[in-house]
Structure formats: C-alpha cells, structure tokens
C-alpha positions in Angstrom: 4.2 -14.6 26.9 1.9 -11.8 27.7 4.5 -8.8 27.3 4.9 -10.1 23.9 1.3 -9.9 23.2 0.3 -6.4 24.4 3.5 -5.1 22.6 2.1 -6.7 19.3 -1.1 -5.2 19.4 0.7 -1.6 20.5 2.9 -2.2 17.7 0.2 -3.2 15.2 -1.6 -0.2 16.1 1.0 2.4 15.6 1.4 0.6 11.8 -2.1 0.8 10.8 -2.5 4.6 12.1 1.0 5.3 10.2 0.0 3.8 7.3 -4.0 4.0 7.3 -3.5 0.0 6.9 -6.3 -2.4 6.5 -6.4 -5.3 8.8 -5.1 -7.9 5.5 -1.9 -5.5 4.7 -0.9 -5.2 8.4 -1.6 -9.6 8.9 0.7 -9.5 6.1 3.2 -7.4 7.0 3.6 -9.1 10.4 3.1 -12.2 9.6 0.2 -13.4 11.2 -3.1 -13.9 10.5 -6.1 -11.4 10.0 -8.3 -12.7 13.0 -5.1 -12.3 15.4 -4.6 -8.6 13.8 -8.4 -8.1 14.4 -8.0 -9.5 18.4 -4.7 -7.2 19.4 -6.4 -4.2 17.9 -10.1 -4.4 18.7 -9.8 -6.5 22.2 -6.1 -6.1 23.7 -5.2 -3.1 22.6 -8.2 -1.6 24.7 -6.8 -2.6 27.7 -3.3 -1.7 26.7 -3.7 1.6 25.5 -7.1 3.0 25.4 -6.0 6.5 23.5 -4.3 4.1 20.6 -7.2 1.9 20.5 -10.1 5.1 19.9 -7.6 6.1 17.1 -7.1 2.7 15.7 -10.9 2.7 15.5 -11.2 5.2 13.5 -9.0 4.0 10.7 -10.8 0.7 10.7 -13.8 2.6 10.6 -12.9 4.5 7.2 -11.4 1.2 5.6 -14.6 -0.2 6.4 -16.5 2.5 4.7 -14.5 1.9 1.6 -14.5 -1.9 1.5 -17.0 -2.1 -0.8 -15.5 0.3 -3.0 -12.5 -1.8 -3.0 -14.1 -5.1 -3.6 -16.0 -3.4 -6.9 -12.6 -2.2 -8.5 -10.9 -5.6 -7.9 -13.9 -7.2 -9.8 -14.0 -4.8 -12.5 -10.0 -5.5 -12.8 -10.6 -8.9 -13.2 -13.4 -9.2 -15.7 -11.8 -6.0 -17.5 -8.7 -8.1 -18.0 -6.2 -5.3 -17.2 
C-alpha cells in the first residue's frame, strides 16, 4: 500500500505542474478528494521527491494568489445571470 501512495502524490504532482491545476481540478480528475490531493502534494510528496514538491509549491502558491479573483467572477456569474 505504500508504493501506491508515493506514486499518487508523484503523479499528482507532475498533473498540477503540467497543467497549473488547482487542488479541486486535479481531486477531480483523479478521483479523490481535495484533502487527500492536499496530503500527497504538501506532506508525501516532500519526502518522495523534494525537487517536485518546491515546484508543486509554487503553482499552489499562484492559484492561491488568484483564488480570490476566482471566487469574485463566479459570484458576479451568478447574480449576472449569464
């Protein structure tokens, strides 16, 4: 059971570097949930691979940054009606 774990967070980390994911998109695209996406990539993967982990970081980082940007266009959406 633990191979299958580290390889999970590696291979969560290579998607959300390839595709600047945020931590709900890749949950969703591997089909689990966000706190075990948040785990493998900000607890595991340090362990695993530490060079993958600083430049998983920085991604977060940036989404971060812009989830309040995020959050204010999917309110406007909704109360714009479109």
């Amino acid at each position: 059971m633990k191979g299958i774990v580290e390889e999970r967070a590696v291979e969560l980390g290579q998607y959300i570097i390839e595709s600047k994911a945020t931590v709900r998109s890749a949950a969703k695209k591997f089909g689990v949930s966000k706190s075990t996406v948040h785990k493998d990539v900000s607890e595991r993967l340090k362990y695993v691979n530490p060079q993958l982990y600083s430049r998983v970081k920085e991604v977060l980082e940036i989404n971060k940054a812009q989830r309040h940007i995020r959050g204010g266009m999917a309110t406007r959406k909704k109360y714009k009606g479109l």
